[in-house]
Every structure is written in C-alpha cells, then in structure tokens.
C-alpha positions in Angstrom: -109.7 154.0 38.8 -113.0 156.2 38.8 -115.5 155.8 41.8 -119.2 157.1 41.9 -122.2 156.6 43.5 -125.6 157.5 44.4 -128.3 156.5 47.0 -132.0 157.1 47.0 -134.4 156.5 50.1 -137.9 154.8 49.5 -138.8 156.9 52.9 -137.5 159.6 55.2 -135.1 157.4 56.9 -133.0 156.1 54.0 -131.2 152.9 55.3 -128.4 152.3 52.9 -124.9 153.7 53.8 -121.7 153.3 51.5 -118.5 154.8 52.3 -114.9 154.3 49.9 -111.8 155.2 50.7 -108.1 155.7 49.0 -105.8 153.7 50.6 -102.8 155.2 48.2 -100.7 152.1 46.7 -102.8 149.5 48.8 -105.6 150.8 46.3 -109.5 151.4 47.4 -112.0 149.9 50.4 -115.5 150.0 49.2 -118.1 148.9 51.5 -121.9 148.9 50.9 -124.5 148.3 53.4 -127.9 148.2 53.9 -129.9 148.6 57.3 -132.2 145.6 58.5 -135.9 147.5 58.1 -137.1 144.5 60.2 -135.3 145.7 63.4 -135.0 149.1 64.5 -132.3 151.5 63.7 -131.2 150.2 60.6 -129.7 153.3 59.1 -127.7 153.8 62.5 -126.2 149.8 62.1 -125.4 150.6 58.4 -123.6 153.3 59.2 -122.1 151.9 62.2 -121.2 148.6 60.3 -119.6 150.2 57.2 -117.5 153.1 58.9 -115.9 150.6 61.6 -114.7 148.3 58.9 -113.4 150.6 56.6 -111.3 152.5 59.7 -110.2 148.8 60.3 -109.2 147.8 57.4 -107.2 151.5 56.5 -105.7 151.6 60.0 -104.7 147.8 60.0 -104.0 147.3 56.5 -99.9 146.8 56.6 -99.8 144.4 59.6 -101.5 141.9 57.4 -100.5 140.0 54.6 -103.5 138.6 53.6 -106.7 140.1 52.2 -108.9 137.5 52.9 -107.4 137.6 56.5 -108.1 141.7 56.7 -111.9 141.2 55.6 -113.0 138.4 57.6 -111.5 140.7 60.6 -113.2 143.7 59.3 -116.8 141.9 59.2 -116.2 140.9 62.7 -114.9 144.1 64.7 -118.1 145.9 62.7 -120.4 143.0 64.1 -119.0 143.5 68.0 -119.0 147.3 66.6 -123.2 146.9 66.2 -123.4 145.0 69.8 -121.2 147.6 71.8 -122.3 151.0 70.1 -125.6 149.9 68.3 -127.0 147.5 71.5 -125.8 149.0 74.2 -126.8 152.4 73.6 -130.6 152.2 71.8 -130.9 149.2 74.0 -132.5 147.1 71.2 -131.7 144.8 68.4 -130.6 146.0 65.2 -128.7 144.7 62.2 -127.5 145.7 58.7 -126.3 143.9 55.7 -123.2 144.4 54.1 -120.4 144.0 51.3 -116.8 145.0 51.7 -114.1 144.9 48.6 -110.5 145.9 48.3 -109.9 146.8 44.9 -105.4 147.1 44.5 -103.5 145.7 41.8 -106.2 144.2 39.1 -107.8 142.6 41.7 -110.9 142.4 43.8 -110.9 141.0 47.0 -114.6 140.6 48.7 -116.7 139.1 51.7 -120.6 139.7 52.3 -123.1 139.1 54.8 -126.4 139.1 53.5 -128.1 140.4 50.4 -125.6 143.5 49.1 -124.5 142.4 45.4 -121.4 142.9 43.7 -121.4 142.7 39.6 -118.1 142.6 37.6 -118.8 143.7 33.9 -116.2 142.2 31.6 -116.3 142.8 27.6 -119.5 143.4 28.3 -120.4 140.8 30.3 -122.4 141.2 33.4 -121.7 138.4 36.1 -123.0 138.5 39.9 -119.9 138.2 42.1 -122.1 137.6 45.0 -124.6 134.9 46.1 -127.5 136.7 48.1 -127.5 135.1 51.8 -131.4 134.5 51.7 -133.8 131.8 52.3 -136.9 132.0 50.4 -140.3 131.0 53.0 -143.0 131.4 50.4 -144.3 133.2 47.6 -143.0 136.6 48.0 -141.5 135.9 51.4 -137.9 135.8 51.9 -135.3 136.1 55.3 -132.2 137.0 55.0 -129.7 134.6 56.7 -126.5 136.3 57.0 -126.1 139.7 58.7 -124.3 141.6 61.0 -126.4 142.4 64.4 -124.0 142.0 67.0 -124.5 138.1 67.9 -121.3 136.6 66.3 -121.0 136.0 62.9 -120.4 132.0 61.3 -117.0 130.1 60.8 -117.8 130.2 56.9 -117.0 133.8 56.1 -117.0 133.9 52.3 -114.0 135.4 51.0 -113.6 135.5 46.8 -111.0 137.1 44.8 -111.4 137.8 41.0 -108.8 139.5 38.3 -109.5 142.6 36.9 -108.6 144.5 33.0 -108.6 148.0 32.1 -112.1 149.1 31.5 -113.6 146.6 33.8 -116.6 147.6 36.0 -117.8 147.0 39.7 -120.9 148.0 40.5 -122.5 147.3 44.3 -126.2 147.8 44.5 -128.9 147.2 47.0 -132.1 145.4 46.5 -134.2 148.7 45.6 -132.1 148.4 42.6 -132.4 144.6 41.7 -135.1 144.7 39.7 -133.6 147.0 36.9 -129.8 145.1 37.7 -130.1 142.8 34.8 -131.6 145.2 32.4 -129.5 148.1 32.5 -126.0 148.1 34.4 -125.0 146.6 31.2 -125.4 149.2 28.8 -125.7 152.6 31.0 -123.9 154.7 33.3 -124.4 155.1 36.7 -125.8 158.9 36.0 -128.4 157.2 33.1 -129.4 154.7 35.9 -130.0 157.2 38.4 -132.3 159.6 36.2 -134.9 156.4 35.8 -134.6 155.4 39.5 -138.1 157.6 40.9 -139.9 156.1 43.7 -138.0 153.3 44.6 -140.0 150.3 46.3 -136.8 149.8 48.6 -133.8 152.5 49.0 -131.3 152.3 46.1 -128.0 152.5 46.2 -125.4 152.0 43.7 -121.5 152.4 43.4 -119.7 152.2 40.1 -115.6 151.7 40.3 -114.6 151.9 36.8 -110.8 150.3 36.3 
C-alpha cells in the first residue's frame, strides 16, 4: 500500500489537517479533516480532531474487536477532545469536519461527520463512498449538519465497510477540491492533480492510498 498527499490553503491560515499512520499488521489510520471557517479556530479543531482520533484508535486498537466499534469511539473522544482542549482554552466555539478509515486486510472501514469525501476507484470506476452531511438553504447556500464541535455527537454514527483489490484507489479530498473530483481523480495522479490546483476557492486537500 502506497500513501500520498498534499494540502493547499485558499488563505494564510490553511484549515485542512490529515494525518496517517502505520499500524504494522492492523494496516493504516487515515483521517482527513477540515476546520469549520464559520467558527473560529478551525485549523486548531482540525488538528485537534484528527490527531486525538488517530492516537485513539493506534493506542486502543487490540482491545477491540470491532472496527466499527473503534471508529464510532474515535469520533467521540475527538469531539470531547474539541470541548476540553479547543473550548476550554480559546474560550469559544469551534468545530471541524472529518473522515476516519482503517485500511487492513482488503478492506476499508469508515465513519464521517460532515462534508470530507471518500472515493474508491475500481477498474476504473470512481464511486463516492461518502454521503456529504449537508442541508442545502438556498441557491448557493448550504450548512453542514454533522460535525465535531464538542456538543455530543448523534446515535446514528455512520459506519461503512467496502472490499478492496490490488490496484484499487482511495482518495479523501476536501471541498476546495470538489469541483475538479469528478473530472480528474479518474485518470490522474495525485502529483498531475496538484500541479492544476492554483488558487483554490477553498483549501485543498487530497490523500491517495493506492492498494
């Protein structure tokens, strides 16, 4: 399994924050998120949010025997994460969104909050793992429904699983990226993608796991 990735802010402050890890026979954690520019902070809950889940998941991995069990517990000691490091000590609201996969064994296990995606490109195939967590207000007006801020997250964690083939590939993007999504991660690698990506309207992050 190969792993790359790039990110590109839209501003000084660039809000995305992915972090992967080897986890040795238990394979990969991959987690993607992408700070809340609507509160304050966002780059400070992404990075909060995605760094207390992955410790979680490598330092708790063995004492569970179920994946979706590990993620749904992951998502929720980042969320108190956000409320007791994010809240308590910038004494405001703040909130990130986020994907989490462990890739092991042909297999992807995933949960999501919000609008991160996850692709899976089979035979050339490009399918959307993820459904974006976001209500649509009006014309050019969305909200996104699911996050983690540090309020408590809902009963209805989605949890998915999907099989995996040699030369399968993952890709996690952010919504800077979505509009090129469709067209490209198709037919080009992550390092042809990330020669086109100037001036993005929103930052842009992408992470390729190749099987």
């Amino acid at each position: 399994m190969k792993i790359n990735s790039f990110s590109i802010g839209s501003a000084p402050i660039n809000e995305d924050f992915f972090v992967y890890r080897n986890m040795g026979i238990n394979g990969y954690v991959i987690v993607l998120a992408d700070g809340m520019g609507g509160l304050p902070h966002g780059d400070i809950a992404a990075r909060i949010a995605a760094k207390t889940a992955v410790e979680y998941i490598i330092n708790n991995y063995k004492d569970f025997h179920s994946e979706t069990r590990i993620l749904k517990e992951a998502l929720k000691v980042a969320d108190n994460a956000i409320a007791t490091q994010g809240l308590a000590k910038y004494k405001c609201r703040m909130g990130t969104t986020i994907a989490i996969a462990i890739v092991s064994d042909y297999q992807i296990f995933y949960t999501w909050q919000g609008n991160v995606r996850i692709y899976l490109k089979k035979h050339n195939t490009l399918s959307v793992l993820t459904e974006d967590h976001i209500l649509n207000i009006n014309y050019d007006q969305k909200r996104v429904t699911r996050s983690i801020k540090g309020t408590g997250l809902r009963e209805d964690i989605p949890v998915k699983k999907e099989s995996l083939s040699r030369n399968d590939t993952i890709f996690f993007c952010t919504d800077g990226l979505y509009n090129i999504a469709a067209l490209m991660l198709s037919d080009n690698n992550i390092s042809e993608i990330k020669e086109i990506i100037i001036n993005p309207e929103d930052d842009a992050s992408l992470i390729q796991i190749d099987i």
